[in-house]
C-alpha positions as CSV (number, residue, x, y, z in Angstrom):
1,X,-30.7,-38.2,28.4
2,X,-28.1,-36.9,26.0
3,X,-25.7,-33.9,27.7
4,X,-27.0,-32.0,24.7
5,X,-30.7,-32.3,25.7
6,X,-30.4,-31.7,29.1
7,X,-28.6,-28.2,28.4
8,X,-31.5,-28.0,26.5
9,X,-34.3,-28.6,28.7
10,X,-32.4,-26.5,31.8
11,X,-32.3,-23.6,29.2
12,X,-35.8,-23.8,28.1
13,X,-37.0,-24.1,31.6
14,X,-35.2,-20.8,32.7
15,X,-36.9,-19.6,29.5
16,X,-40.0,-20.7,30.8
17,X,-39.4,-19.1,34.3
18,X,-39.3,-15.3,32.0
19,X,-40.6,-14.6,29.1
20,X,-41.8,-18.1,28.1
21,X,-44.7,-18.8,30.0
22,X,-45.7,-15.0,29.2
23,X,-47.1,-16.1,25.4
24,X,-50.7,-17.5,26.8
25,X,-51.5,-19.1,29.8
26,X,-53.2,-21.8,27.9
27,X,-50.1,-23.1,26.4
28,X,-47.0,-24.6,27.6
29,X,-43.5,-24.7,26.5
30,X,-41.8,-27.9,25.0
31,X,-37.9,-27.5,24.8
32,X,-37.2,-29.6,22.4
33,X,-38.6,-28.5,19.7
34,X,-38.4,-24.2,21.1
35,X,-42.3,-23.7,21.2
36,X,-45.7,-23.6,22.8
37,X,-48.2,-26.4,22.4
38,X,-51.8,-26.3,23.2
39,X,-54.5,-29.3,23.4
40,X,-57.7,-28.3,22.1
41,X,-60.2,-30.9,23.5
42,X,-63.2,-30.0,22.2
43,X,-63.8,-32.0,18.4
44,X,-63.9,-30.1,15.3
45,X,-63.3,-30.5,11.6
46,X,-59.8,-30.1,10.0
47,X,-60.8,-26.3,8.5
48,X,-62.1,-25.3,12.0
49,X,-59.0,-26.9,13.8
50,X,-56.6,-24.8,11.0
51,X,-58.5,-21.4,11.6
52,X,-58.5,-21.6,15.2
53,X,-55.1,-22.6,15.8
54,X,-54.2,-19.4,13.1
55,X,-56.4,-17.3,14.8
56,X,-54.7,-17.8,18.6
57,X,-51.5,-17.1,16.5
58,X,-50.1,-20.7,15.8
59,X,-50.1,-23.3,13.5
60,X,-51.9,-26.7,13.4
61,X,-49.5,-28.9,14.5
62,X,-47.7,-31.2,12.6
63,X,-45.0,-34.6,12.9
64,X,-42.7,-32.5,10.9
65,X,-40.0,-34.2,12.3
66,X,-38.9,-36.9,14.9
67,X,-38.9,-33.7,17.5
68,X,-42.3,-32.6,16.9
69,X,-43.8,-36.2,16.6
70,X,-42.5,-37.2,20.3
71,X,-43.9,-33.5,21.5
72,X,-47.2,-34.0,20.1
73,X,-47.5,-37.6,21.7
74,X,-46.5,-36.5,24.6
75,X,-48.8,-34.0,25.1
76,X,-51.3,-36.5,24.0
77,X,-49.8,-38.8,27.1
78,X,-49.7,-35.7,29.7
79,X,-53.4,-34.8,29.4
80,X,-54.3,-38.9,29.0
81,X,-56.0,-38.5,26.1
82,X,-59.2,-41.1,25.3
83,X,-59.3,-40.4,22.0
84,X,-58.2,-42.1,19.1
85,X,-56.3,-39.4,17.5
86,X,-55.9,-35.8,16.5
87,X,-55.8,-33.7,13.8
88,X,-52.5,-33.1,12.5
89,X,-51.6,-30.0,9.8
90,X,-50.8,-32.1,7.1
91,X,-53.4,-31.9,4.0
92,X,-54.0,-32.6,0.6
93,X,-57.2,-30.1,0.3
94,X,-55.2,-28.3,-2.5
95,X,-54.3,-31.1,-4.7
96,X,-55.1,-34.8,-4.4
97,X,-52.9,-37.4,-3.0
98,X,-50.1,-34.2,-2.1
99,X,-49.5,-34.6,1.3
100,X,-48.0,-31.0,3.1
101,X,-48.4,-29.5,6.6
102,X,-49.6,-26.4,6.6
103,X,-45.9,-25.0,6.8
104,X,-45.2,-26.8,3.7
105,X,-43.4,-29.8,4.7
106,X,-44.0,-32.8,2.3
107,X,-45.5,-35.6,3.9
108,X,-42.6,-38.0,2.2
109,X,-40.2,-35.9,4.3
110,X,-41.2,-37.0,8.0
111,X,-40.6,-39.8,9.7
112,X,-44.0,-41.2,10.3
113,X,-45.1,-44.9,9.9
114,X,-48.7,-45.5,8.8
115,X,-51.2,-47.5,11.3
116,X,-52.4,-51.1,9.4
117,X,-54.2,-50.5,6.2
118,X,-53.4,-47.2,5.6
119,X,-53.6,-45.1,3.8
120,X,-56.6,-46.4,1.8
121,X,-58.4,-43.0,0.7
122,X,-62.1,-44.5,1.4
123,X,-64.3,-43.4,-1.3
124,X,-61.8,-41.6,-2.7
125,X,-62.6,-38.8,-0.3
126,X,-59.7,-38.4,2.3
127,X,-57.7,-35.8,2.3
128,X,-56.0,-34.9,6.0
129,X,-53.9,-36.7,8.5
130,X,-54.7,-38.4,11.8
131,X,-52.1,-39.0,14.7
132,X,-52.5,-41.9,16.7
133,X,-51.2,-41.4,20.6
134,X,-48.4,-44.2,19.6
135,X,-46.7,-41.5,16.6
136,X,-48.5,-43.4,13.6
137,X,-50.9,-41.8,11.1
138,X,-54.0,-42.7,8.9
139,X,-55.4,-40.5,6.0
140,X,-59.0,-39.6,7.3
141,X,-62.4,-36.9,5.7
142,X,-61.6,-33.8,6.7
143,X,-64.6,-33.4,8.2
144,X,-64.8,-35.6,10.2
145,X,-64.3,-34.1,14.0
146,X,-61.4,-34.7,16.1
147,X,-59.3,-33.0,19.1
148,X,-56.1,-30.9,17.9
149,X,-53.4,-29.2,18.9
150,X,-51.9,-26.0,18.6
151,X,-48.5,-24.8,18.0
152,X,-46.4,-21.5,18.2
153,X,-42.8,-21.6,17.4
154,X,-40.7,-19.6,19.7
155,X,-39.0,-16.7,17.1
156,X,-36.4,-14.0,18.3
157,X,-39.1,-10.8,17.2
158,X,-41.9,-12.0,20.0
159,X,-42.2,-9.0,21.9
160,X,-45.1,-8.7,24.6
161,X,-46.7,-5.5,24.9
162,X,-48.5,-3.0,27.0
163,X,-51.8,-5.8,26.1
164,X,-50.0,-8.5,27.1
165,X,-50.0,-10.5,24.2
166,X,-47.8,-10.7,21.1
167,X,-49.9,-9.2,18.8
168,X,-49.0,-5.8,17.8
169,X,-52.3,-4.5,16.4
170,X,-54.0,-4.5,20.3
171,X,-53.9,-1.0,21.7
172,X,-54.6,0.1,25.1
173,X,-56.9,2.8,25.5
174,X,-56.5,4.7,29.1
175,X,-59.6,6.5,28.8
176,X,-61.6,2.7,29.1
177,X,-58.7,0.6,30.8
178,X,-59.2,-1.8,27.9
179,X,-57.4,-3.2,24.5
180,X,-59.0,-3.1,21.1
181,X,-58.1,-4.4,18.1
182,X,-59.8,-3.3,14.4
183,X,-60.3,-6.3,12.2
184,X,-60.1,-5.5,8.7
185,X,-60.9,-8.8,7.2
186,X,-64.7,-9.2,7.3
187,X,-66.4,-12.1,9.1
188,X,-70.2,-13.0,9.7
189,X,-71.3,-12.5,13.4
190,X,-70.3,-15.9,14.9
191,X,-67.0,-15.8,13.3
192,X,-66.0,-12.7,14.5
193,X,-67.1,-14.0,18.0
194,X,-64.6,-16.6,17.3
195,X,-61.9,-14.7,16.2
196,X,-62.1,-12.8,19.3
197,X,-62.3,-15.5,21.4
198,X,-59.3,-17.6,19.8
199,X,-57.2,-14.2,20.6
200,X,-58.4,-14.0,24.5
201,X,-60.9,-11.5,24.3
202,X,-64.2,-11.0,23.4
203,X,-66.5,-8.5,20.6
204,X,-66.4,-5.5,22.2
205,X,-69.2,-4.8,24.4
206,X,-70.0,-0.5,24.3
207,X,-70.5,0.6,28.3
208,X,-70.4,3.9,27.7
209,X,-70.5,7.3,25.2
210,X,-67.2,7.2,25.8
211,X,-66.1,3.6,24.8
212,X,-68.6,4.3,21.9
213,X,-66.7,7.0,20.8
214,X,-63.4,5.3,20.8
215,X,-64.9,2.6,18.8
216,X,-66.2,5.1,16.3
217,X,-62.5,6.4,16.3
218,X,-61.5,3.1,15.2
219,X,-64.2,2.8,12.4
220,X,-62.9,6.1,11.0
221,X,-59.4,5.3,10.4
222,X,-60.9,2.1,7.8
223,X,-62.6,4.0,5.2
224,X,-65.4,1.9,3.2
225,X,-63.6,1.7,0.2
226,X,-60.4,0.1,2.0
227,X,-62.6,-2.6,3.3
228,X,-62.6,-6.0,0.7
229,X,-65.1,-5.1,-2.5
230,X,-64.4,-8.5,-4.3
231,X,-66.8,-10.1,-1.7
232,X,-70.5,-9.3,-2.3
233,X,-72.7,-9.1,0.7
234,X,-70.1,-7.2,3.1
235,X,-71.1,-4.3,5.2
236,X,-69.1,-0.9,4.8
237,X,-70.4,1.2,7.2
238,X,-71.8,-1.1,9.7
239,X,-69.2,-3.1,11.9
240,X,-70.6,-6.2,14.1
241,X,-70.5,-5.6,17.8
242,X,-71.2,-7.6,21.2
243,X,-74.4,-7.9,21.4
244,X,-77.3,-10.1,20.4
245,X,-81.5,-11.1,20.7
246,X,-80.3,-14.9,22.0
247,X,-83.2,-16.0,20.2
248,X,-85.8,-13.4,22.3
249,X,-86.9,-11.5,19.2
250,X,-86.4,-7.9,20.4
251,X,-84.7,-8.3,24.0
252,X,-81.1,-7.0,22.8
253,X,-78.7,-8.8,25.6
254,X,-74.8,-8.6,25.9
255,X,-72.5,-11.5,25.2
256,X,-71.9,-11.1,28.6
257,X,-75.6,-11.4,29.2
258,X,-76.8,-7.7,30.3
259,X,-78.9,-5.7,28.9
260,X,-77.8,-2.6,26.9
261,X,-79.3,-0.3,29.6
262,X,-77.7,-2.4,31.9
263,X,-74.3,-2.3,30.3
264,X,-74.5,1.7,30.2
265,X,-75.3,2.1,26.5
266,X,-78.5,2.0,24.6
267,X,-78.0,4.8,21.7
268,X,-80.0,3.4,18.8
269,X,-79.3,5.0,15.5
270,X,-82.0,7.0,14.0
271,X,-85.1,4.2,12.7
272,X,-83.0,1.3,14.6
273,X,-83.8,-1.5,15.6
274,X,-86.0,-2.1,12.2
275,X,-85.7,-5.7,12.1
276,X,-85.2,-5.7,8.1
277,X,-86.2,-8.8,6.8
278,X,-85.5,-12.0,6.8
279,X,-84.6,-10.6,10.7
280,X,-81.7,-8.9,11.9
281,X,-80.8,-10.3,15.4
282,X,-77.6,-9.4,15.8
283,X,-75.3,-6.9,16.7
284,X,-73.8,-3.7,14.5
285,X,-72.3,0.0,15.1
286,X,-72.7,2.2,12.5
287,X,-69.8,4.8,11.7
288,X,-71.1,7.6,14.1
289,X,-71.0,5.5,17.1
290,X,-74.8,4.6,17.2
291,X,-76.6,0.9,17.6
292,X,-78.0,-1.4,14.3
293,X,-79.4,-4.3,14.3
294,X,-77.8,-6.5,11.3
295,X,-78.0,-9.9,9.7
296,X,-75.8,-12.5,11.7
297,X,-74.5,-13.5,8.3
298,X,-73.5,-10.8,6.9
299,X,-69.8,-10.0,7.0
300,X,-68.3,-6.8,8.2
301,X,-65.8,-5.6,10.2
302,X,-65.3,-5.5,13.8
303,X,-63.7,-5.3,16.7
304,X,-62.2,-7.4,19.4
305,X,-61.6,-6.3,23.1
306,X,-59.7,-7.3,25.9
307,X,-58.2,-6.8,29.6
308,X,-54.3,-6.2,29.3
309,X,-53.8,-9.6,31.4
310,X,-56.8,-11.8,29.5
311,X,-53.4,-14.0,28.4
312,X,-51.5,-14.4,31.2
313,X,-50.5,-16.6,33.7
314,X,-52.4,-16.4,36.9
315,X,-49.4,-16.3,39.0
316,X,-48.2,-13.0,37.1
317,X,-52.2,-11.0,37.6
């Protein structure tokens, strides 16, 4: 090992000792290359890969350079991966046969070495990149499904808040004990699950009047004509919410799986549930703080709670 990388890895570990490990206890620090990585194991399409890995804050990771392609194999080697590859960030869904990760490095930039018979482009159809555990790559369909990995360069404006993450928009409320976080971007129902999810929390789930008014708080500082009007179908006044029928027409359950009486709120606006058809089974608040049932597929706003420690590691609970 080269004096020069050792310096490196004894700094990045003291790094790690502090702040570093404080970004997400489901990612760990690489040295070399100053960031976080994260193995997702769980299959998906290249879109779905991108979005989650943009949603917990990074990037899809890419060989970008000699650094990054012996990081990303290595995490492949540390959690002995089966597989036969992952998705990688590097694309041509924008314009055929231009190769860029998602940061907008050329693919005729990194030192990569494609695996036998590739690329071939079968049936003219394959636009993203698979990494092979041994460094080499293969043009693949996008949607096919495949593990990826996340990645979050380390940058000298990361600053951990009262939340404990690194995104600024969570607040803690002391009259709940919990974080919130507005979303202004509209998303259907499962999405907006996701999103919450990918940022270590969950759709917030109302136990009381008074989370309910803190949530209607929220609502009023988003006007309806601030929210996206290019997008037809997206709900104004009506934001999505944690709760759902889980199939049981009419038995309204948490995500956590409790009931609304249960969970210490029930306050149905005035005619709701109704139910509208084709069938409203999921979640919504309306702006004064009361229960709707809405359309799963329609997109709205919402919001995403969590505990100020969701993130961290457990040795710092």
């Amino acid at each position: 090992m080269s004096r020069l990388l050792y310096y490196c890895c004894v700094f990045g570990a003291l790094l790690y000792t502090t702040e570093c490990k404080q970004y997400r206890y489901d990612y760990s620090y690489d040295c070399e290359v100053n960031g976080w990585f994260k193995l997702h194991r769980i299959p998906a399409t290249w879109h779905d890969a991108w979005l989650r890995c943009q949603l917990e804050g990074a990037v899809l990771a890419s060989p970008e350079n000699i650094y990054m392609n012996l990081a990303i194999r290595n995490v492949m080697k540390n959690k002995q991966a089966p597989w036969s590859g992952v998705h990688t960030g590097i694309h041509a869904t924008f314009s055929k046969g231009d190769f860029f990760s998602v940061e907008g490095v050329p693919l005729s930039r990194m030192q990569v070495d494609w695996m036998p018979a590739e690329p071939d482009n079968k049936d003219n159809d394959e636009d993203c990149i698979l990494m092979a555990a041994n460094g080499t790559i293969a043009d693949i369909n996008c949607n096919q499904v495949h593990p990826y990995i996340c990645f979050r360069k380390k940058t000298k404006n990361m600053v951990l808040n009262g939340c404990g993450t690194f995104d600024q928009e969570y607040n803690l409320d002391p009259r709940t004990g919990s974080c919130y976080k507005f979303h202004r971007v509209p998303r259907n129902w499962t999405r907006a699950y996701m999103t919450c999810a990918a940022e270590g929390g969950h759709l917030a789930v109302v136990n009381s009047e008074t989370e309910a008014n803190v949530l209607r708080e929220l609502f009023e500082k988003t006007p309806a004509n601030s929210i996206i009007s290019a997008i037809p179908g997206i709900m104004r006044d009506i934001m999505h919410v944690g709760f759902h029928d889980w199939s049981e027409r009419g038995v309204w359950t948490t995500i956590h799986g409790m009931s609304l009486i249960e969970t210490g709120f029930n306050l149905w606006a005035e005619g709701q549930p109704d139910n509208a058809p084709p069938g409203e089974y999921c979640g919504g608040m309306f702006r004064n703080g009361r229960l709707d049932d809405v359309w799963c597929h329609e997109r709205g706003t919402f919001v995403c709670e969590k505990t100020p420690h969701s993130l961290m590691q457990e040795e710092d609970l």
